[in-house]
N, C-alpha and C positions, 0 to 999 in steps of 0.2 A: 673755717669760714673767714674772708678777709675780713680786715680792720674796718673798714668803711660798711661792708655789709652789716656786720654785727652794731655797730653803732648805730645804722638807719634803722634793725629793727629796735633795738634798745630804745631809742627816741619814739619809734609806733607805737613800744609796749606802754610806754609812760604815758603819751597821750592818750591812750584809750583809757585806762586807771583814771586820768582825771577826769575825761569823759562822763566816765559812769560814775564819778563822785560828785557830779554837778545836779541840783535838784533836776526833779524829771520837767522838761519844757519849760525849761529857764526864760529861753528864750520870748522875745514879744509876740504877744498872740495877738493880732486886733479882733477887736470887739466885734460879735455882728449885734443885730437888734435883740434878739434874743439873749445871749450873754449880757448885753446892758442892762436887761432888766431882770435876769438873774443877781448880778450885782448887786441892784437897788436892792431886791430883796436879801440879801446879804447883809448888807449895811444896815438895815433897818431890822430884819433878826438879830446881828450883833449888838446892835442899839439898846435893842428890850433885853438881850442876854446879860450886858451888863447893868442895866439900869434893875436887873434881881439881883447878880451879886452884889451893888450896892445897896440895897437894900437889905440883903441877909447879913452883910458886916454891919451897917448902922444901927440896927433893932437886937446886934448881939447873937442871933441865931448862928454866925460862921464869924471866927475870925480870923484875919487874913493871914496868918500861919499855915491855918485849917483849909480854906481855898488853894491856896497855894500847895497843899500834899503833896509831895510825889512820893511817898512810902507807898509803894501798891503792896495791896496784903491779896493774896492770895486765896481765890475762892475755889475749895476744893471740889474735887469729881468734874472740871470744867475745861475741854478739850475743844475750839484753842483755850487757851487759860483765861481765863478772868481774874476782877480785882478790883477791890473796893480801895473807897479811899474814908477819909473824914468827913468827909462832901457829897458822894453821890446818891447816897438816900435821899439826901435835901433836893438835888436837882433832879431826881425823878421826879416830884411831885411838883417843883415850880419850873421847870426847865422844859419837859415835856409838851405841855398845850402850846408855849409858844413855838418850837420847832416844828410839830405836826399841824400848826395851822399855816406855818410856810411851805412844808410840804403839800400840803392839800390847793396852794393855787394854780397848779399848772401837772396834768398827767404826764408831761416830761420830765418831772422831779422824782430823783429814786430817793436820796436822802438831804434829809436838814442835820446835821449834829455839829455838837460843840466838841471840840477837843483841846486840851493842853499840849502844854510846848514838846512834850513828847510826846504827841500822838496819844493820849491816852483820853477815854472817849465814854464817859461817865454816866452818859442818858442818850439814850437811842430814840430813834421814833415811837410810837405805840406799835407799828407796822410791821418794826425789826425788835419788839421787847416781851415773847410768846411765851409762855414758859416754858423752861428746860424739859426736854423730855428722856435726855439721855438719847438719842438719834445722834449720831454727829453728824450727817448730813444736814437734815431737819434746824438741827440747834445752830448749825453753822452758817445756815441761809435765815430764819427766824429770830434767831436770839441773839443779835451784832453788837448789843452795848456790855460794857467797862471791860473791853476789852482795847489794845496797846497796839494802833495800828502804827506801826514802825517800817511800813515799805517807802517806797523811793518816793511817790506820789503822797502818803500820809503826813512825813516828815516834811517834805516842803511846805508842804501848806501850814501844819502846825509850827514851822522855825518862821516863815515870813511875816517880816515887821511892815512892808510895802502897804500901801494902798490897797493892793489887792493882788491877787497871784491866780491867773488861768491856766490850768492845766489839762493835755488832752490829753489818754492813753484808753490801749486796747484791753479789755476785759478778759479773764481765762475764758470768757464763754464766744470772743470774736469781737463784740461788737463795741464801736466807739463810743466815750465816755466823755464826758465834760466833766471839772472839781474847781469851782472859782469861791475862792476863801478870803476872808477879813480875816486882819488879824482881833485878839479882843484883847484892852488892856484896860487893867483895874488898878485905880489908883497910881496912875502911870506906870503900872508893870506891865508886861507883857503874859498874860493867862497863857494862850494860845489862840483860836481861831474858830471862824463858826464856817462848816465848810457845806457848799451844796453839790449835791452831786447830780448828772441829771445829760440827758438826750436831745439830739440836737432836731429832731423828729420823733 
């Protein structure tokens, strides 16, 4: 192969590598009416999200060590895996109602949840938290929380410190997706993100 060829693909190969190392739809999405007021409701779920962590640190019930966990322990017989932390027992029962009353304003919302800076995702809706039945299919569409969502679209939204970060992508089932996420910071840390997921019809 000549010199010059080999070099033009060596530079194509590089640039796609970075490519796909760049969060998914990095790029600026403008808003339509709808995403605006997914936002708001964004903002204002991460608002009351953090206004309970502060709350479970000042009353002693969490402290910010314990928030801050990323020891995932490992919850067995659990395919994909799951994983506890110091914390999500406690945000099952105060974390919950607020997410699933965001979800419940609009039938184009598929999910409200919180996640940490790694994608890891501590309370689900009521909608996605059924009990295990041992089904992987069943448990895999039913039972979605504290489980370590780490794809390309998860991790963005849980590493951005931005105002906000909209993301669009195709689902394994075809159909297009919307994910427009806050980030959530406690105590000027950065926790992660409260993300919505949701249909644009």
């Amino acid at each position: 192969m000549p010199r010059r060829e080999h070099m033009r693909l060596t530079y194509a190969c590089l640039f796609a590598v970075l490519f796909l190392m760049l969060p998914a739809q990095a790029q600026a999405i403008e808003l339509n009416a709808f995403d605006q007021k997914v936002k708001r409701w964004a903002e204002s779920c991460r608002d009351e999200v953090s206004g309970q962590f502060n709350l479970l640190l000042t009353s002693g019930k969490l402290s910010v060590p314990q928030l801050f966990d990323t020891f995932y322990i490992p919850i067995t017989d659990t395919s994909p895996q799951k994983f506890h932390t110091q914390y999500d027992r406690i945000t099952d029962g105060v974390l919950r109602p607020i997410i699933d009353k965001y979800l419940a304003l609009d039938k184009r919302i598929v999910f409200v949840v919180p996640v940490d800076v790694n994608g890891y995702l501590p309370t689900h809706n009521s909608r996605y938290s059924r009990p295990l039945t041992g089904v992987g299919d069943t448990d895999t569409k039913w039972n979605r929380g504290k489980r370590i969502f780490s794809d390309r679209t998860g991790l963005a939204a849980a590493h951005n410190k931005d105002a906000y970060l909209l993301q669009r992508y195709s689902r394994d089932t075809g159909e297009v997706m919307s994910d427009l996420s806050v980030p959530v910071v406690v105590q000027n840390r950065h926790w992660g993100a409260i993300r919505i997921g949701y249909k644009q019809k």
